[in-house]
Residue, then its C-alpha position, 0 to 999 in steps of 0.5 A: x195914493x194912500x201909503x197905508x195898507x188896504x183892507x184886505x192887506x191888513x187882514x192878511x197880516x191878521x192872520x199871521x198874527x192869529x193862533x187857535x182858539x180851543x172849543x171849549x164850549x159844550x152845547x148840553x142838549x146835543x152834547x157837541x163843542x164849540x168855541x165861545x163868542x168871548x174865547x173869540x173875541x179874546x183872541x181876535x181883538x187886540x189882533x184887529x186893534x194892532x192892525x187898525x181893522x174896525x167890523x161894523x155889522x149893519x143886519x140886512x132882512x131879519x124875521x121872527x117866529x114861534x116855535x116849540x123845542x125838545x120833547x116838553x114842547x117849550x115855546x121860544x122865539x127864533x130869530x133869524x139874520x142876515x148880517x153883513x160886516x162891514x171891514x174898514x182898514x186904515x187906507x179908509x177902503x172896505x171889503x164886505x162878508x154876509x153872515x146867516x144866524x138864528x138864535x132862540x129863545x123864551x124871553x128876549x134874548x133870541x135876536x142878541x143870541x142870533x147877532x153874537x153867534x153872526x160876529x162869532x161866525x164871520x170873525x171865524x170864516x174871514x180869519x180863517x180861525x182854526x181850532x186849537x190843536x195841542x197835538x205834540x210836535x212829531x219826530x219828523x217836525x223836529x229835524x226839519x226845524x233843526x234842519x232850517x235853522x242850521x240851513x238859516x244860520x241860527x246855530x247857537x242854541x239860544x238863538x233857535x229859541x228865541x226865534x222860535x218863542x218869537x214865531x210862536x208867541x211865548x216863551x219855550x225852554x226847550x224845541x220840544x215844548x212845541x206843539x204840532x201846530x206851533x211847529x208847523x208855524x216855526x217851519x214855515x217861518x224859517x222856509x220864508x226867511x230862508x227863501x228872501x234870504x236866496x231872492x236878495x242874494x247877488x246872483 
């Protein structure tokens, strides 16, 4: 048996390494955002790295068509996928996640469009990849992280930024610097600390 971690293991671990990532795209023919394939891959890559997760995308039906868009009637070619991701972690098991795309376009570029919104979509849904949100950190977050860091020994001022640059991945000058969602994690880590610390305390 193989002393390293399953697939499924290293992509939960993943996802504790994860934060957001903005939709900072704008479609401009139908005005909504999104985020970029590129944001994406800037944000998961080194994670998936670290963990030593490697996705292999095998398409499995794939189907052409002639179509025309928008009021001037423009011809393009749509490209629809099915996609399916092929998750390798280092124990050598693979878990496996199918993906539906289209893509369009008046040159050749339909098939690659449909296989970049494909990874886009499935580095999302199986990392549960939320959006950024820059919401400020409420009252109510506030007290609680004061609260659990007295209830979790960390008294010293900068002790409790320190952690909490530690959960959030970057420098704080001040708890206050904190988003809503980067409180969220904060909390969540000292509730974690504080509960392992009860379970391996000598009853």
């Amino acid at each position: 048996m193989s002393d390293m971690p399953t697939v499924v293991a290293c992509i939960a671990n993943a996802m504790q390494d994860l934060r957001s990532v903005e939709k900072s795209g704008v479609n401009q023919q139908q005005g909504y955002a999104f985020r970029k394939t590129d944001d994406v891959l800037t944000a998961v890559a080194p994670v998936l790295r670290r963990h030593r997760l490697v996705v292999v995308p095998v398409v499995e039906d794939v189907s052409y068509a002639e179509v025309e868009i928008g009021a001037k009637r423009t011809p393009m070619i749509s490209v629809r996928l099915l996609t399916r991701f092929d998750w390798y972690g280092p124990n050598g098991d693979m878990i496996s996640a199918r993906v539906a795309s289209e893509g369009q376009d008046s040159a050749d570029k339909a098939a690659a469009k449909a296989s970049t919104v494909a990874l886009r979509t499935v580095l999302v849904q199986v990392l549960a990849l939320p959006t950024a949100d820059s919401a400020a950190l409420s009252p109510g977050q506030l007290k609680a992280i004061q609260t659990l860091m007295r209830e979790a020994g960390i008294t010293e001022r900068e002790d409790r930024l320190a952690f909490a640059s530690e959960v959030v991945g970057r420098e704080l000058d001040s708890s206050k610097d904190l988003t809503g969602a980067e409180a969220s994690e904060v909390i969540a880590a000292l509730k974690a600390g504080i509960d392992e610390a009860k379970e391996e305390a000598p009853a």
